[in-house]
C-alpha positions in Angstrom: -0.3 49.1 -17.0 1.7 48.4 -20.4 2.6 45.2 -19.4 -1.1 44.3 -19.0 -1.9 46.0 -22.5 0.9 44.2 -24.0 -0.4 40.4 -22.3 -4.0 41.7 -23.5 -2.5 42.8 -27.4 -0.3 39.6 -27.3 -3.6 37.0 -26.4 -5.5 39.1 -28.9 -3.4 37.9 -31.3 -3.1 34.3 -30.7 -6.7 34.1 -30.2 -6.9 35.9 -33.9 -4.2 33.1 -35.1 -5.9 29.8 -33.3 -9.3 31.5 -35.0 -7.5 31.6 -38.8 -6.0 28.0 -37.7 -9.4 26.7 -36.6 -11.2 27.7 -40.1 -8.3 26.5 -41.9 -8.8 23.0 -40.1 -12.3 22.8 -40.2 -12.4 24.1 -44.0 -9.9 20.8 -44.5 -12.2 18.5 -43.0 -15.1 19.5 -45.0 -13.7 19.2 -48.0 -12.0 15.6 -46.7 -16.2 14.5 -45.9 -16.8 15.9 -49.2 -14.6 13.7 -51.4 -15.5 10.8 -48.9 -19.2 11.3 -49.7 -18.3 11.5 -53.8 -16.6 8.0 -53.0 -18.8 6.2 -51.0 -21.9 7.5 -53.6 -19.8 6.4 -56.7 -19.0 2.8 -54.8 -22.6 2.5 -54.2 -23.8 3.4 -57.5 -21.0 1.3 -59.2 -22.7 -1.9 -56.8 -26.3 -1.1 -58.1 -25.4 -1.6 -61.7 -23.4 -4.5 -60.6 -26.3 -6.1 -58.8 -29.0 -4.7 -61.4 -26.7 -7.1 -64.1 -26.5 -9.7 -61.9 -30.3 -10.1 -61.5 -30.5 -9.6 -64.9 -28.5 -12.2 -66.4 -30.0 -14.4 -63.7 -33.2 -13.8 -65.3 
Protein backbone atom coordinates (compact mmCIF):
# COMPACT_ATOMS: atom_id res chain seq x y z
CA UNK A 1 0.00 0.00 0.00
CA UNK A 2 2.83 2.65 0.57
CA UNK A 3 4.45 1.82 -2.43
CA UNK A 4 1.27 2.67 -4.35
CA UNK A 5 0.93 6.00 -2.28
CA UNK A 6 4.42 6.80 -2.86
CA UNK A 7 4.01 6.00 -7.10
CA UNK A 8 0.68 8.16 -6.69
CA UNK A 9 2.64 11.21 -4.38
CA UNK A 10 5.66 10.85 -6.82
CA UNK A 11 3.30 11.26 -10.35
CA UNK A 12 1.54 13.96 -8.38
CA UNK A 13 4.48 15.75 -8.41
CA UNK A 14 5.68 15.48 -11.82
CA UNK A 15 2.44 16.14 -13.18
CA UNK A 16 2.55 19.54 -10.75
CA UNK A 17 6.31 20.16 -12.37
CA UNK A 18 5.37 19.40 -16.30
CA UNK A 19 2.13 21.80 -15.25
CA UNK A 20 4.65 24.82 -13.92
CA UNK A 21 6.99 23.76 -17.09
CA UNK A 22 3.99 23.93 -19.45
CA UNK A 23 2.92 27.70 -18.37
CA UNK A 24 6.42 28.62 -18.31
CA UNK A 25 6.67 27.46 -22.02
CA UNK A 26 3.51 28.69 -23.19
CA UNK A 27 3.99 32.15 -21.20
CA UNK A 28 7.53 32.22 -23.54
CA UNK A 29 5.76 31.78 -26.60
CA UNK A 30 3.25 34.44 -26.10
CA UNK A 31 5.43 36.87 -25.37
CA UNK A 32 7.87 35.58 -28.53
CA UNK A 33 4.23 36.27 -30.90
CA UNK A 34 4.07 39.40 -29.08
CA UNK A 35 7.31 41.06 -30.04
CA UNK A 36 6.74 39.29 -33.54
CA UNK A 37 3.49 41.11 -33.94
CA UNK A 38 5.27 44.66 -32.67
CA UNK A 39 7.69 43.84 -35.62
CA UNK A 40 5.77 42.87 -38.35
CA UNK A 41 3.25 46.13 -37.40
CA UNK A 42 6.29 48.55 -37.22
CA UNK A 43 7.70 46.96 -40.78
CA UNK A 44 4.36 47.52 -42.24
CA UNK A 45 3.85 50.86 -40.96
CA UNK A 46 7.54 51.81 -41.86
CA UNK A 47 6.34 50.51 -45.80
CA UNK A 48 3.16 52.72 -45.77
CA UNK A 49 5.08 55.88 -45.25
CA UNK A 50 7.56 54.63 -47.67
CA UNK A 51 4.97 53.97 -50.37
CA UNK A 52 2.76 57.12 -49.26
CA UNK A 53 6.31 59.24 -50.24
CA UNK A 54 6.77 57.42 -53.16
CA UNK A 55 3.33 58.22 -54.63
CA UNK A 56 3.88 61.40 -53.53
CA UNK A 57 6.94 62.54 -55.11
CA UNK A 58 5.60 60.71 -58.09
CA UNK A 59 2.85 63.17 -58.12
Amino acid sequence: MKEAESIRDNAEKKMKAATAYMATVNKAIAEQEKERKAAREKKDNKDNKDNTQNNESKK
